[in-house]
Backbone as JSON, one array per atom type, in Angstrom:
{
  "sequence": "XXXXXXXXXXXXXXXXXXXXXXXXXXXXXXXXXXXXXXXXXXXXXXXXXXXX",
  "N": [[-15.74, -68.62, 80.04], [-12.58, -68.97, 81.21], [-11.01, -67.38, 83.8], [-7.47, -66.6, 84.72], [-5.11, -65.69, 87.24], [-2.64, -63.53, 87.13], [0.93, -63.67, 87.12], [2.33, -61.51, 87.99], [0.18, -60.61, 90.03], [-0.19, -63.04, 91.66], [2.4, -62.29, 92.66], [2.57, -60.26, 93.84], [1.02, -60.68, 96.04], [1.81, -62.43, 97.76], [3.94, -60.67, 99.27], [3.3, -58.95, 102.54], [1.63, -56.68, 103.39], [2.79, -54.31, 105.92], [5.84, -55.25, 105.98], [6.12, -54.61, 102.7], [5.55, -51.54, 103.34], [7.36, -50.98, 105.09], [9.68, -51.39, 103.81], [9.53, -49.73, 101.72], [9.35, -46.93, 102.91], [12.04, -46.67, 104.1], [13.87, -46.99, 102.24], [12.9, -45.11, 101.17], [10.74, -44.15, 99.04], [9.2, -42.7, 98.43], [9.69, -40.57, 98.47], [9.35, -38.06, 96.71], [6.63, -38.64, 95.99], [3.46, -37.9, 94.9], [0.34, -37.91, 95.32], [-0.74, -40.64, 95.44], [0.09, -43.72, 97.19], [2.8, -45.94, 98.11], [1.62, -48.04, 98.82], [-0.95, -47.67, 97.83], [-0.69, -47.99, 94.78], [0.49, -50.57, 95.1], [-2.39, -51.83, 95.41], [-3.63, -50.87, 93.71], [-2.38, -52.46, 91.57], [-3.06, -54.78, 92.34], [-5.48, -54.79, 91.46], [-5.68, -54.19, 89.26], [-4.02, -56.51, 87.53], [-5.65, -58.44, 88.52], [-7.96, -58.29, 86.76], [-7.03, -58.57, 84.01]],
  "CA": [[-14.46, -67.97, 79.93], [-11.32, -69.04, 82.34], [-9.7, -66.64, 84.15], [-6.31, -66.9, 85.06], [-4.27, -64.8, 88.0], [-1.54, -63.16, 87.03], [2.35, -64.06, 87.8], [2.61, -60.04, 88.81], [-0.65, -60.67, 90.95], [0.64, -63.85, 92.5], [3.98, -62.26, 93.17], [2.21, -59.44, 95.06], [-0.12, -61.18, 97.17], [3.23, -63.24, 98.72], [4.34, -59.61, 100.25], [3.2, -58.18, 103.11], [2.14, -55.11, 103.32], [3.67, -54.0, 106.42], [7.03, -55.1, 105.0], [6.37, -53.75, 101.64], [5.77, -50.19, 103.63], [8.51, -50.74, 105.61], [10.51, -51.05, 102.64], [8.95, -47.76, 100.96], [9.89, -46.28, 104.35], [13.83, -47.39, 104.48], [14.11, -46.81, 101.07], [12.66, -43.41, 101.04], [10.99, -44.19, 97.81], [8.09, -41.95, 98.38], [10.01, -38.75, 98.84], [8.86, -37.28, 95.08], [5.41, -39.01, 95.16], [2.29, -37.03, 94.93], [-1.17, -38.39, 95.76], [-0.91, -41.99, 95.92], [1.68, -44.11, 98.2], [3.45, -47.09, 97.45], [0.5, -49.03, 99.0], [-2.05, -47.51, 97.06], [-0.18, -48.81, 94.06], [0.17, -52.32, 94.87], [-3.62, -51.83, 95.33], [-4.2, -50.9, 92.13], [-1.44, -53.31, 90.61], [-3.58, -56.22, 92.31], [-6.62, -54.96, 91.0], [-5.73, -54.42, 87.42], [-3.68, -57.84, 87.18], [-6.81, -59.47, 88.61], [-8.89, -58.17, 85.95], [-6.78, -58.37, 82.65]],
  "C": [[-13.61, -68.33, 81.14], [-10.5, -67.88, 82.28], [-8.64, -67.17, 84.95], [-5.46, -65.92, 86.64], [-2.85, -64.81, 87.46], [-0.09, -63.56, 87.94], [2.27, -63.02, 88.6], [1.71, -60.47, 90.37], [-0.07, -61.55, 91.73], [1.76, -63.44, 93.28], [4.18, -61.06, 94.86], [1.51, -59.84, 96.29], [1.11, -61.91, 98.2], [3.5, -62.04, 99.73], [3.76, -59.08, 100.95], [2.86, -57.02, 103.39], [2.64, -54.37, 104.29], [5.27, -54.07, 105.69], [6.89, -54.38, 103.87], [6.14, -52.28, 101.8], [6.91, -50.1, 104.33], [9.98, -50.82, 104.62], [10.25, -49.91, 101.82], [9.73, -47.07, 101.95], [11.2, -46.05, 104.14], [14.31, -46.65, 103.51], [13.83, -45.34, 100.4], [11.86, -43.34, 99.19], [9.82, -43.18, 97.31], [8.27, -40.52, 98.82], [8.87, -37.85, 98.18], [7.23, -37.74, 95.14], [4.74, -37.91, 95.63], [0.96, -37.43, 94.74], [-1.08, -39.5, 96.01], [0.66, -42.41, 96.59], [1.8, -45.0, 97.34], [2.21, -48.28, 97.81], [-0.79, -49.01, 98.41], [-1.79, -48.39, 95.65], [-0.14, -49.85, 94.29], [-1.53, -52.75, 94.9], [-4.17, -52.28, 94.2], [-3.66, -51.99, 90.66], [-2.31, -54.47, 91.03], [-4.86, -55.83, 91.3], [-6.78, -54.87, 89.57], [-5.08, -55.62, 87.01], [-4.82, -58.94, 87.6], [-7.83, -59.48, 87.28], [-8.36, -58.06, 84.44], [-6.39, -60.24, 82.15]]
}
């Protein structure tokens, strides 16, 4: 079976994660959240585009 990596995955692995918290940060985008951050999410966004 060939797996592939995802565009999404690819697109995330390019960013930073400093920058991409310092953009959560700036941006305030994590006022409303509730249990996970914005970095937990890209977490989970690599790890489910790795595996689909």
């Amino acid at each position: 079976m060939v797996r592939s990596v995802s565009l999404f995955s690819q697109l995330l692995k390019q960013i930073p994660r400093p920058l991409f918290a310092g953009l959560a940060s700036r941006h305030k985008a994590e006022r409303n959240a509730k249990g996970f951050t914005s970095q937990d999410w890209q977490i989970v966004n690599n790890i489910l585009a790795n595996n689909s």
